[in-house]
C-alpha positions as CSV (number, residue, x, y, z in Angstrom):
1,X,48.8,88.7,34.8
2,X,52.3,88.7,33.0
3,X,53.2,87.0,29.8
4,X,56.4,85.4,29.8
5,X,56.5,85.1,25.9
6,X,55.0,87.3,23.3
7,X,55.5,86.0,20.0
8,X,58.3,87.2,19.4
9,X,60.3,85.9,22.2
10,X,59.0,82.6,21.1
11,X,60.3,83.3,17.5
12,X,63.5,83.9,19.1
13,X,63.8,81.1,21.4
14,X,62.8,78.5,18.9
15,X,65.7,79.8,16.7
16,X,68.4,79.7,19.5
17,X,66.9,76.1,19.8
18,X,67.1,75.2,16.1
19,X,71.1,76.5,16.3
20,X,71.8,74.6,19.2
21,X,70.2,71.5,17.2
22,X,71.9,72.1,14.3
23,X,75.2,72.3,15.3
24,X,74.7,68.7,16.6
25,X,73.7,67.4,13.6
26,X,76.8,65.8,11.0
27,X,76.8,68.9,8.7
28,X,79.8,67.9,6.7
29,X,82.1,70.9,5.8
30,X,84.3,71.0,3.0
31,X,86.4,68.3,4.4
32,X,84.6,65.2,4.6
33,X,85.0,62.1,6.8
34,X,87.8,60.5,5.0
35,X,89.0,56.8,5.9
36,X,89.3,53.2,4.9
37,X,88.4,51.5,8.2
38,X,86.6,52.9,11.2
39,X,86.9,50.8,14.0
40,X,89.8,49.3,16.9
41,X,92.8,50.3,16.2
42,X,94.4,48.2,19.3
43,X,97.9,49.6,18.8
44,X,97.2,53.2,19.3
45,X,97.7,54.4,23.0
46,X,97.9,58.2,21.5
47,X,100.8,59.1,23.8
48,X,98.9,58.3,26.9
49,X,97.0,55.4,28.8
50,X,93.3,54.7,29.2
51,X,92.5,56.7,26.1
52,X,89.6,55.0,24.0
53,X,91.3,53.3,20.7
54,X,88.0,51.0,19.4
55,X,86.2,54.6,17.5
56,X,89.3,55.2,15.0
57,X,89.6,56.6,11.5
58,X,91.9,54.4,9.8
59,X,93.6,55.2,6.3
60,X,95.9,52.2,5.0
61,X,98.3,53.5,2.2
62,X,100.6,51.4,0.5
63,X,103.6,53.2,-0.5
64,X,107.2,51.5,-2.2
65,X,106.7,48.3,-0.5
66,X,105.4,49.9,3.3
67,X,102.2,50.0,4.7
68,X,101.6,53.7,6.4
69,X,98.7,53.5,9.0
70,X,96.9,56.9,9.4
71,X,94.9,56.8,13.3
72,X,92.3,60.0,14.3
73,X,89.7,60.5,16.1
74,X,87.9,62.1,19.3
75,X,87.9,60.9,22.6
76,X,87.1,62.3,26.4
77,X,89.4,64.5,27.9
78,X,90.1,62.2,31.4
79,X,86.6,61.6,33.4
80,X,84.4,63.9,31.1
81,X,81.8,62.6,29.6
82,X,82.2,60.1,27.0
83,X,82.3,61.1,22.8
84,X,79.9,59.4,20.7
85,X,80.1,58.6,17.3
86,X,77.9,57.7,14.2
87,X,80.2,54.9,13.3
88,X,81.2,57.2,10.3
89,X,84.0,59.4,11.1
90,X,81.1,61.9,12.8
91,X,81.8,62.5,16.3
92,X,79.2,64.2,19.6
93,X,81.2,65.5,22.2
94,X,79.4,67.2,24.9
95,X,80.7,71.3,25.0
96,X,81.7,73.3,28.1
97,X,85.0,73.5,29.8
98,X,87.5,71.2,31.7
99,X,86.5,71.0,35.2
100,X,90.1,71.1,36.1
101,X,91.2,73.1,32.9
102,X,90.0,76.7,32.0
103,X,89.6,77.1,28.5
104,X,90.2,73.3,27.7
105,X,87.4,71.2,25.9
106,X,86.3,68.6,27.3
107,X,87.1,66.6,24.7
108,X,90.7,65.5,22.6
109,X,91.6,65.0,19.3
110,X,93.7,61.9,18.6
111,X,96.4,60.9,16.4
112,X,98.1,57.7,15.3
113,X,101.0,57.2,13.0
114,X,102.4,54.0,11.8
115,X,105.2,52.9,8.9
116,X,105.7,48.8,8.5
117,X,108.7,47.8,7.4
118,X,110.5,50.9,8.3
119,X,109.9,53.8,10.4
120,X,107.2,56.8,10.2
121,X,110.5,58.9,10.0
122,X,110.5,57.8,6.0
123,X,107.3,60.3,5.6
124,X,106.0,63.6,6.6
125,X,102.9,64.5,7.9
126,X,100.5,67.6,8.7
127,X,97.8,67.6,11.4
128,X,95.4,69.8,10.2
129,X,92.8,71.3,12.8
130,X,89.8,73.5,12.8
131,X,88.7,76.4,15.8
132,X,85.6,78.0,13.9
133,X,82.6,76.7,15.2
134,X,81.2,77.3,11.7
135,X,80.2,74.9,9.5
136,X,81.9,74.6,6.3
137,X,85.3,75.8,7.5
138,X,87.5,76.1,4.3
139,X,90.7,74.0,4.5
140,X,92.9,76.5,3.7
141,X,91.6,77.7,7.4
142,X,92.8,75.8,9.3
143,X,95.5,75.2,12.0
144,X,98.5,73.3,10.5
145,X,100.5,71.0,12.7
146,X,103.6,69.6,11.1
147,X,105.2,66.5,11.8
148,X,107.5,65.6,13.4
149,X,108.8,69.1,13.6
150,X,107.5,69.6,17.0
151,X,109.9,67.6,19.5
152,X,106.7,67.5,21.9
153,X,104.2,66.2,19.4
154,X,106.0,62.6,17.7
155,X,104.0,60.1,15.6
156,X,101.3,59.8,17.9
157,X,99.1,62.3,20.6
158,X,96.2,63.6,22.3
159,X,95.6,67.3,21.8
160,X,93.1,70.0,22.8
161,X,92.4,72.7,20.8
162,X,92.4,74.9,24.5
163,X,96.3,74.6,23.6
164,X,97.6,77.8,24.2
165,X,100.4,77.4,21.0
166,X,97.3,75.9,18.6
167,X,95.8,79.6,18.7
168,X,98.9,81.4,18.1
169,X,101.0,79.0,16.5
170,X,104.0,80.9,19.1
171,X,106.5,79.3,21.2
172,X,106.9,75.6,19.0
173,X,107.8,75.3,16.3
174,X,106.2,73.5,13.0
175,X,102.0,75.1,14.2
176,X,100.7,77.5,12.0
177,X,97.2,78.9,13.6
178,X,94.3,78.5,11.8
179,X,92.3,82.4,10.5
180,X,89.7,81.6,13.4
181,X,92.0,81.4,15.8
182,X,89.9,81.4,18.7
183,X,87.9,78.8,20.9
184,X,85.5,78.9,23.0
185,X,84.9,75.3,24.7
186,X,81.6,76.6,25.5
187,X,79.5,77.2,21.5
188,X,77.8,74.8,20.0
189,X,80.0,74.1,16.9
190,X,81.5,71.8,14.5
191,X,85.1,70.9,13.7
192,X,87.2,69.1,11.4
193,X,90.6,67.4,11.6
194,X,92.8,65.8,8.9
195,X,95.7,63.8,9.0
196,X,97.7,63.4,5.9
197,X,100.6,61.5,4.5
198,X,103.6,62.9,2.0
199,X,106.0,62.1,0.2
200,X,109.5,63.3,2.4
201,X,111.6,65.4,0.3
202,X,114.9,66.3,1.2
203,X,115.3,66.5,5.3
204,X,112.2,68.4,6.1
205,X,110.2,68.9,2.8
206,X,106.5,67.6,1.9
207,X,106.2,66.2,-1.4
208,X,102.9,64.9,-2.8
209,X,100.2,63.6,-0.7
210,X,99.8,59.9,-0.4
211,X,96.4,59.7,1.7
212,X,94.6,61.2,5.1
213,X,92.0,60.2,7.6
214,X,89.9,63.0,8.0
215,X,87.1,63.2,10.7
216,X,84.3,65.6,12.1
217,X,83.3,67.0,15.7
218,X,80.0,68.7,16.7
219,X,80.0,69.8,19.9
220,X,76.4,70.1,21.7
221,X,74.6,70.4,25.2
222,X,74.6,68.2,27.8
223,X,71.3,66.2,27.9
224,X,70.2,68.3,30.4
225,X,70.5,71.4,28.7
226,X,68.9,70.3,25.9
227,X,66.4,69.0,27.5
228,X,65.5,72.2,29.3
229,X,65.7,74.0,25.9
230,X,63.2,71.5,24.4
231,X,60.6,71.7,27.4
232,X,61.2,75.8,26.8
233,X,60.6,75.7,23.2
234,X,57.3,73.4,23.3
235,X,55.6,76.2,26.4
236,X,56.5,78.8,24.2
237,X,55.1,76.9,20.3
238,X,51.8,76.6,22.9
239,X,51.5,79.7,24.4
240,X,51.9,80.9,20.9
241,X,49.0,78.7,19.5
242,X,46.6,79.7,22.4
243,X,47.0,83.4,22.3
244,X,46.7,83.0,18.4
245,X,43.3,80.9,19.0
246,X,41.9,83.8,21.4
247,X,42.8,86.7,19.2
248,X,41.1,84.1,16.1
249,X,37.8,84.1,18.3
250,X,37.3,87.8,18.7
């Protein structure tokens, strides 16, 4: 008769399984949610239509008599499934690819940038974003966006980090790639994103900070998946315990 785990194989599997938990689990890095409200954000379309606005980091800064609004956070990409949230700035979006994208996630990040009175033209901003499925990626490893330097990215977006130019920061201009500088839609991981406010100096220079909404994603099987990995974990914890118990009776 064959054994389909020997202890070690069941060592082994339980460990994969305790990763694949992990990864799910809000692990803050060294960026940690960051916001004043989380919540609707009903102005926010986030350059497109039918993209979820009620799950939003909000930052509120008052600045020289304007209010700067600060929107992020993660959402579907189209009819994948949905991101959840901890109603904290954590966010659970399911991993794998794009069905109709190759190398896409199947989730976006989101941004929101508003300046009342005025225009979101008196400030500068970065987009800072994260590829390493580690935790605890340092900030100064991440992707930089700055806006609006890119003529394509303005004061609001939805972004992938499957984005060809986000990984080599080539080909627009104002994207510096992050060290890690590439994703796999398909690991277990966790990411950060920040979006921060400056002071403009001159015509395209960042003075000091003035706030940021900063937010986390962990990426994590489908139900299913996990499910299968749980129902392999517990045959292999009892296959474990009975061949302990026979070799404990001889």
């Amino acid at each position: 008769m064959k054994t389909f785990f020997n202890v070690n194989g069941a060592a082994v599997l339980l460990a994969g399984l305790c990763v694949l938990l992990s990864a799910g689990v809000g692990n803050a890095g060294v960026l940690n949610p960051k916001f004043d409200d989380f919540g609707s954000l009903p102005a926010a379309t986030f350059g497109g239509s039918g993209i979820p606005n009620n799950a939003v980091a909000i930052t509120t800064i008052s600045n020289s008599g304007k209010t700067i609004t600060l929107g992020l956070t993660a959402t579907q990409r189209y009819s994948n499934p949905p991101v959840t949230n901890n109603g904290a700035g954590v966010f659970s979006a399911e991993l794998g690819e794009d069905s109709s994208n190759a190398g896409y996630a199947r989730w976006n990040f989101n941004y929101y940038i508003n300046v009342t009175p005025g225009a979101a033209g008196d400030y500068r901003y970065r987009l800072f974003y994260d590829m390493d499925p580690g935790v605890g990626t340092s900030d100064d490893e991440l992707g930089v966006i700055n806006i609006p330097s890119l003529s394509a990215l303005q004061y609001q977006n939805s972004l992938n980090l499957g984005f060809g130019y986000l990984s080599t920061g080539t080909g627009i201009f104002g994207v510096s790639e992050p060290t890690y500088n590439s994703f796999n839609p398909n690991a277990s991981g966790q990411y950060t994103f920040s979006l921060v406010a400056y002071e403009k100096v001159g015509g395209f220079g960042y003075g000091e900070e003035l706030g940021r909404s900063t937010i986390i994603v962990n990426t994590v099987p489908e139900p299913a998946t996990l499910a299968m990995f749980s129902l392999l974990a517990i045959g292999a914890a009892g296959a474990y315990r009975r061949r302990k118990s026979r070799v404990a009776v001889c």
